[in-house]
N, C-alpha and C positions, 0 to 999 in steps of 0.2 A: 442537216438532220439534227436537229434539238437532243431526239430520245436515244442518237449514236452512242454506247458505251465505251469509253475513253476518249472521248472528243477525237478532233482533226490527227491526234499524234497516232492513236491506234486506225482511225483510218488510212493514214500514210503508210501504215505499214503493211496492211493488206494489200493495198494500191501497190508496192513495192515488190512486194511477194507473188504476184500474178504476173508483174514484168518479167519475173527473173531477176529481180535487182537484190544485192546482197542488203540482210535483213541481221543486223545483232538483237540476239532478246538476252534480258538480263532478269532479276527478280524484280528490277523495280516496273519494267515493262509486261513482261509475262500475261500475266495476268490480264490487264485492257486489251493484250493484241489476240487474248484466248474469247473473252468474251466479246468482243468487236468480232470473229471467226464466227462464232457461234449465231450473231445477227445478221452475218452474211452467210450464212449455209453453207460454209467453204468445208464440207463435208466429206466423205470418200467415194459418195454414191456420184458426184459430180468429177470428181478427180480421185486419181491415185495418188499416196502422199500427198493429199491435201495439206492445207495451214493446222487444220486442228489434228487432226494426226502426230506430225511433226510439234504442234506444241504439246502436247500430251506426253511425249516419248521425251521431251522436254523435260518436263514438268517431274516425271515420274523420274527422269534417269539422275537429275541431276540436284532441280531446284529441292526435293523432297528429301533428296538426302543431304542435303546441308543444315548445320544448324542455324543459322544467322541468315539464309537464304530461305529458311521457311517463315522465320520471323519475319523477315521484309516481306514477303508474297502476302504475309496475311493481315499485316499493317495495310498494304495497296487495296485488298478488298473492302475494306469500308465505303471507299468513292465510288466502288460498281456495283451494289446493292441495288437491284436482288439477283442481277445476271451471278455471280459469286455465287451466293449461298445456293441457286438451283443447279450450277453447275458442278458444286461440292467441293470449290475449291476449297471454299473454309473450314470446311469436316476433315479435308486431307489435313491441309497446312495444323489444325488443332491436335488431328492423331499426329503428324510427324515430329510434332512438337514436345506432347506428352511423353512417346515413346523412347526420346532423345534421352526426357530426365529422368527416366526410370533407369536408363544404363548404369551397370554396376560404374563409381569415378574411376576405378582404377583401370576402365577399358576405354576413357574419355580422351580423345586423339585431336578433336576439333579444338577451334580457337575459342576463349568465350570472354567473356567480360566481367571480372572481378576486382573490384576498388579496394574491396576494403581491406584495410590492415591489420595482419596479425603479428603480436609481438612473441619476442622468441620461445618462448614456451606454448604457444599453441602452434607456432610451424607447424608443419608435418614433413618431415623431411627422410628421405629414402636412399640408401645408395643403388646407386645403377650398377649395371655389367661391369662396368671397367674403374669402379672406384669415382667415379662421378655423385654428386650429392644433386639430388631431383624433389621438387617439392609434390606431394602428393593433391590430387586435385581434391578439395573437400566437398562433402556433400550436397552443401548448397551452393553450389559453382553456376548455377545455371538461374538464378532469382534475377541478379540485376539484368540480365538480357530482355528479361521479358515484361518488364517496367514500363517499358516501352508504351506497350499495348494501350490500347483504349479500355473502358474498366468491362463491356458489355464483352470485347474481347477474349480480355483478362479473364475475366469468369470463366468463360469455357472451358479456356486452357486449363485451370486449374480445378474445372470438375472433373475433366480428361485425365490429370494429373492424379488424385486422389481414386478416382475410378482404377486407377490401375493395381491400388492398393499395394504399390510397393516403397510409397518415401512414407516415411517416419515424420508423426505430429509436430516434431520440434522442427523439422524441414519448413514445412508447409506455413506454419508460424511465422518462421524465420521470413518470407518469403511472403507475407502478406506484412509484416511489419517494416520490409523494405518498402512497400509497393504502399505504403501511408506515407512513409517519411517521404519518399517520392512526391506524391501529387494530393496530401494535404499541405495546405498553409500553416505556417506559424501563426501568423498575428487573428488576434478574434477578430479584428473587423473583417479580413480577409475572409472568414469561416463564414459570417450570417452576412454579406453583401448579399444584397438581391441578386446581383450577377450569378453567383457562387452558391449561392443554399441550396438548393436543388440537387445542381452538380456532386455537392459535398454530401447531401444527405443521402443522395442513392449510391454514392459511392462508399461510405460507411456498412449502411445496409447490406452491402454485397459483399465488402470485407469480413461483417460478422458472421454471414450465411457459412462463407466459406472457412472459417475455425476448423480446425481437427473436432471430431466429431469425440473423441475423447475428452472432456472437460479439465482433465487437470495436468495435461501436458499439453505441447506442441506453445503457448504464449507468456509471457513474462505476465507479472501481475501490474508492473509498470503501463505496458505496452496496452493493455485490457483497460486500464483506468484512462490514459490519453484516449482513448476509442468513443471510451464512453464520457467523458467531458465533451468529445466534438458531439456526439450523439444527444446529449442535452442542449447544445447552443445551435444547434442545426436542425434538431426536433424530430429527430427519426423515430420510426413507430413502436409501441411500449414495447412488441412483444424482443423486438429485437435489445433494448435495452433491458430486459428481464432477464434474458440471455446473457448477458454481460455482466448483469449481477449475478447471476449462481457462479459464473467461470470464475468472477473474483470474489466472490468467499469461499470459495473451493482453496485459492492462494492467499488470503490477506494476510496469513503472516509475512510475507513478503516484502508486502506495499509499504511503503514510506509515509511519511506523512505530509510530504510535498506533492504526493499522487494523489490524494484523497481530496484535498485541497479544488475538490469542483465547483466553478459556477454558479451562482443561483442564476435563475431564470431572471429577466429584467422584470418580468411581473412582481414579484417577490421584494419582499425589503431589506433581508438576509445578503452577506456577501455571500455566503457559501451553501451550497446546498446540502443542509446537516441530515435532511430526512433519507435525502437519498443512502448518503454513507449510514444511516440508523437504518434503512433496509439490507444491504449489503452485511453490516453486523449481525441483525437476524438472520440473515439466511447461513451465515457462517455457524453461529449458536444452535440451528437444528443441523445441519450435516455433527456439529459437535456434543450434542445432547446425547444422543443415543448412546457414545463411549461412556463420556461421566457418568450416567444412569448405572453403568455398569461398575462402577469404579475402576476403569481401566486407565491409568494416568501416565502408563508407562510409555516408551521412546518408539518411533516407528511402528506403529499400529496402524494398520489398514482402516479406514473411515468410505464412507460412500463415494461411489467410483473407482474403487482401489485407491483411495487419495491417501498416502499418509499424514496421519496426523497425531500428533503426540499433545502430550503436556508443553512442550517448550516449545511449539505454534500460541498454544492456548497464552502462556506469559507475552510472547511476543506482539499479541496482539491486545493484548490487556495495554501492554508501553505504549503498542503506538495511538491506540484511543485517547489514552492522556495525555499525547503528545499535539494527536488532532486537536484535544479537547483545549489545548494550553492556546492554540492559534487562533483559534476562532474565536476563543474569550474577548480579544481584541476588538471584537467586532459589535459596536455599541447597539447594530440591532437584535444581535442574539435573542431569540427568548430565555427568559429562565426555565420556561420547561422543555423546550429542546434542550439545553443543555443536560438538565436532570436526567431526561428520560435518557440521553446517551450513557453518558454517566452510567446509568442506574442498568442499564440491556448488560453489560460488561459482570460477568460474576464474580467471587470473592476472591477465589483461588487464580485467578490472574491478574489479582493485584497482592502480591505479599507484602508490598514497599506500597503507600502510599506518598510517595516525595511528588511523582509525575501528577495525581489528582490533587496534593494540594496546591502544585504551582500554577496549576488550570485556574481553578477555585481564586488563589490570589491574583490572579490576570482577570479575572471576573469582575471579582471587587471589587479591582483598582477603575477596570472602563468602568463599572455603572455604579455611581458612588450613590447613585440617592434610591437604590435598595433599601426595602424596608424593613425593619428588625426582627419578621419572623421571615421575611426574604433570605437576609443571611445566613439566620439559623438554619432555615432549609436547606442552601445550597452547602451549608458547613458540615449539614448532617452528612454529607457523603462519603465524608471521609472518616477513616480512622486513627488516634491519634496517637494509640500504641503503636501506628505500625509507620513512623513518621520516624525518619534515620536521627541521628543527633543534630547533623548542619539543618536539618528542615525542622526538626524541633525550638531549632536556636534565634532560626530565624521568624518559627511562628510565635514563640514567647515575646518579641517584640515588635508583631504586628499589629498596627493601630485599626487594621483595616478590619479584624478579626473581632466576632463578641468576645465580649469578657469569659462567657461561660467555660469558650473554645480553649482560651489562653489559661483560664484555672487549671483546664483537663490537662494539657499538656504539661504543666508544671510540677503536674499531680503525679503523672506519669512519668517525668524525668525526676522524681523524689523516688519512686517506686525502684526504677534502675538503678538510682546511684544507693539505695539500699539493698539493692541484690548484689552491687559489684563490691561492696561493705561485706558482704555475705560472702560472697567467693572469696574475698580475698583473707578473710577468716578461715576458711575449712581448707583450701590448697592456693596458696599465693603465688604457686609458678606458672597457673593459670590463667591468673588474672587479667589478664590484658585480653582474652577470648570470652571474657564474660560481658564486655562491653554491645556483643552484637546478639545476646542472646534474646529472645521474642519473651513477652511476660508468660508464656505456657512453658519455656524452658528457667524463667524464673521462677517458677512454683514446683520446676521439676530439682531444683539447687537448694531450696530454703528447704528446713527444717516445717514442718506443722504448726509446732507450738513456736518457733520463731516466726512465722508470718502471723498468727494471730496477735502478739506482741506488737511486733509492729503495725499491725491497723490499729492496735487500740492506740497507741500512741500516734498517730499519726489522725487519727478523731479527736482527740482531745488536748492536740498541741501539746504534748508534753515530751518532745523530744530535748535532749539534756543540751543543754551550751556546748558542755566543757567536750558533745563527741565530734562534734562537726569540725572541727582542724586539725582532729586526729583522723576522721575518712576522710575528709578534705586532701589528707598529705596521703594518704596512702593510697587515694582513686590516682593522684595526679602523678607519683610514684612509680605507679604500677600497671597504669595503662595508658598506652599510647594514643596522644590525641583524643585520650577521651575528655569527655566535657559533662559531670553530673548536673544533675538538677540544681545541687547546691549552689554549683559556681554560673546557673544561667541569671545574668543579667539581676544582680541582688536588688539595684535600686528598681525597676523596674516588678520585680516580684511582689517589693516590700511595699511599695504602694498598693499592690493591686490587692495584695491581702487586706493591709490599715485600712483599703476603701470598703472589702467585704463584710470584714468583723467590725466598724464602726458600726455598716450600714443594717448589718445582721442585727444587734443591741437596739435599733431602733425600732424594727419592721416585724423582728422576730420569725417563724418558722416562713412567712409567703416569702420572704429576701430569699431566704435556703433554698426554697423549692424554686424560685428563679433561675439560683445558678446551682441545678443541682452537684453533686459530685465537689462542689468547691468546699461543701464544710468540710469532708473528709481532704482535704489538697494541705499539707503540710507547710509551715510559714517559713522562706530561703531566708537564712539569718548570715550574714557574711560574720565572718569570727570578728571582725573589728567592734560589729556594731551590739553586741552581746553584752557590753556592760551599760549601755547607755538605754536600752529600750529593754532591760532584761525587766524593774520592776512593774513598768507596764503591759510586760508581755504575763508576766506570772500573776496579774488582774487579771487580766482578757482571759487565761486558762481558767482562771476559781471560777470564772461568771459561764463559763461555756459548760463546763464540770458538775 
């Protein structure tokens, strides 16, 4: 009989069972010798304790209350499709299953199967009656068991699971994030084989269905981004990927930048797929839009979905853009305006430090050197170069890779500090050494009115004196630690760069100026040695600028 359910071995046993011959049923049996009963009509209407009788009282007394023995019963029903599912084994076997992980842990008696290890501060450790130490069973005691399952399985169980609405989203997470590491692959070939896409894509699909229905608990934002990396290399459909983006911009202060780090499609010329992560940005910026609007910038504020979100998400995720933005620079197919428009979705207030976009920006430059000179200017405009720490200033004053304009600006602004920390160390010297980190809006909040005016005019018309610069020379270097003014960034490198401007200014006149704007007013780094040898040609260059 071809269409017998569980071949000759479930027939053997009904044939045994009509003798009187002693008959073991186990869970891996159960099941074929219920449904083989069932296509022999071994009913009650033909006999008293019939076979199906006795398996039922079976089934019900014994295999249904085990835990690991309903697991196996509903592993065995896939090969007896559809005698199973009309019999309702599989409805039983998926409620008994459900019901099991609802139990409070601390009434959990059976055996179950947990690998993983916790280190000694997440034990949970209890004393017993008699001074015994007993490890408490944790809440997700019951995920790797059911691993197991096939994924069409799996699902049930775990709508059964949620249906009962008693585990908690971080369970349920926990417990679909097992169930990836489990039976996806590591390596990409493994992911897009012919063999395996399929497999892989509807087993994703089903993974995302099943998320805690809360969006900003129950998943790691890690765990969300490997999801959706296989989800673009396996091609699962938008909506379920859409879904994946709101759940991680709900988290991406989280994310790392090694997470973010997805695939481009092989169509694509891009190593990475920058558009996607500039969606995911967006969609993080409107759940974030609504507080800023409000000016609400403070700590633990409620944002949509009851997500908290504060100002230190908002920084944190300003870093790791930069950080993204630094890795991909690498990548010689980059566009310049993906890169920009990344860049540019990112708002002000989560960058206070520009160090992380300008080392983007010089990783930029460095791949694609034959950028063209309003190319660079563009991508240079993104940053700001008041807000560039002293090592990133030090190192952008002798970047070759950098316009000239960029390098004036910076020098111009490392004059401005080392003349405010001149300025500090004038009006309270015990300070000094804290005025090195101050922003140019707490420089203006330290100078004097009519000494900032002073100094811009002197600083437009080159007439700052010789004989002060080795007196704040000695008292910057004095007085504050590790610091590094403008005076002392890289003199020969300064001093050329000015002799090249103000030659080139006397020739071209105001169009030179307006090229690099901002450099006329940029003050000229005189190192104290070199003040008697270039002083009367410096006090030329001032009469003729004057």
């Amino acid at each position: 009989m071809v269409d017998f359910p569980g071949g000759p071995k479930a027939f053997e046993i009904c044939a045994k069972f009509c003798y009187g011959m002693t008959v073991t049923f186990s869970a891996y049996n159960v099941v074929a010798a219920r449904c083989a009963a069932e296509y022999l009509e071994m009913t009650e209407d033909v006999d008293k304790k019939n076979l199906i009788f006795k398996l039922e009282v079976f089934l019900n007394s014994s295999i249904f209350r085990s835990w690991k023995d309903s697991i196996i019963v509903l592993q065995t029903t896939k090969s007896l499709l559809p005698w199973s599912e009309d019999l309702k084994i599989i409805g039983r076997s998926v409620d008994s299953i459900a019901s099991k992980t609802s139990v409070d842990p601390a009434n959990v008696t059976w055996s179950y199967t947990y690998n993983r290890k916790l280190s000694a501060p997440d034990r949970i450790v209890e004393e017993g009656v008699f001074g015994e130490r007993i490890e408490s069973v944790p809440k997700d005691w019951w995920v790797e068991d059911i691993c197991e399952l096939d994924i069409d399985l799996y699902k049930r169980v775990m709508i059964a699971v949620k249906s009962k609405g008693r585990m908690d989203g971080s369970v349920i997470g926990e417990a679909l994030r097992i169930y990836a590491v489990r039976w996806l692959p590591d390596s990409i070939d493994a992911l897009v084989s012919d063999a395996q896409t399929l497999r892989n894509k509807f087993l994703v699909e089903t993974i995302v269905c099943l998320l805690p229905t809360d969006k900003s608990v129950g998943c790691s934002c890690s765990f969300l981004l490997k999801l959706l990396k296989v989800s673009v290399l396996v091609g699962v459909d938008n909506s379920a990927r859409e879904d994946l983006v709101k759940r991680i911009s709900l988290k991406l202060h989280e994310a790392s930048v090694k997470d973010l780090l997805i695939p481009a499609r092989s169509s694509r010329t891009a190593c990475y797929d920058v558009e996607l992560v500039q969606c995911i940005v967006n969609e993080y910026l409107m759940h974030e839009k609504p507080r800023r609007a409000l000016g609400d910038v403070g700590w633990n504020e409620k944002g949509p979905d009851d997500f908290v979100l504060g100002h230190g998400s908002l920084l944190a995720v300003g870093k790791l853009i930069d950080g993204y933005l630094a890795e991909i620079a690498h990548d010689p197919n980059l566009t310049l305006a993906s890169f920009i428009d990344l860049s540019q979705s990112i708002p002000e207030s989560a960058r206070p430090i520009h160090d992380g976009l300008y080392k983007a920006i010089d990783s930029y430059l460095k791949e694609h050197p034959d950028l063209t000179k309003a190319e660079r200017k563009k991508i240079c405009g993104l940053m700001d170069v008041r807000k560039l720490t002293m090592d990133a200033s030090v190192h952008a004053a002798q970047n070759d890779r950098l316009p000239l304009r960029v390098v004036v600006q910076v020098l111009f602004f490392e004059q401005v500090r080392a003349a405010s920390e001149v300025h500090a160390l004038r009006n309270n010297p015990q300070n000094a050494s804290h005025s090195t980190t101050n922003t140019d809006e707490e420089w203006e909040k330290t100078a004097a009115k009519d000494d900032r005016k002073s100094l811009k005019k002197q600083i437009s018309q080159m007439k700052i004196k010789d004989e002060e610069f080795p007196k704040n020379v000695k008292l910057i270097k004095k007085n504050s630690k590790n610091s590094k003014s403008g005076l002392q960034l890289l003199p020969s490198r300064s001093r050329r760069i000015f002799d090249k401007l103000w030659i080139v200014g006397k020739g071209h006149g105001e169009n030179r100026s307006s090229e690099t704007s901002g450099s006329s007013q940029s003050p000229t780094s005189l190192a104290p040695g070199d003040t008697k040898s270039s002083g009367s040609s410096s006090r030329h260059r001032r009469h003729s600028i004057s």
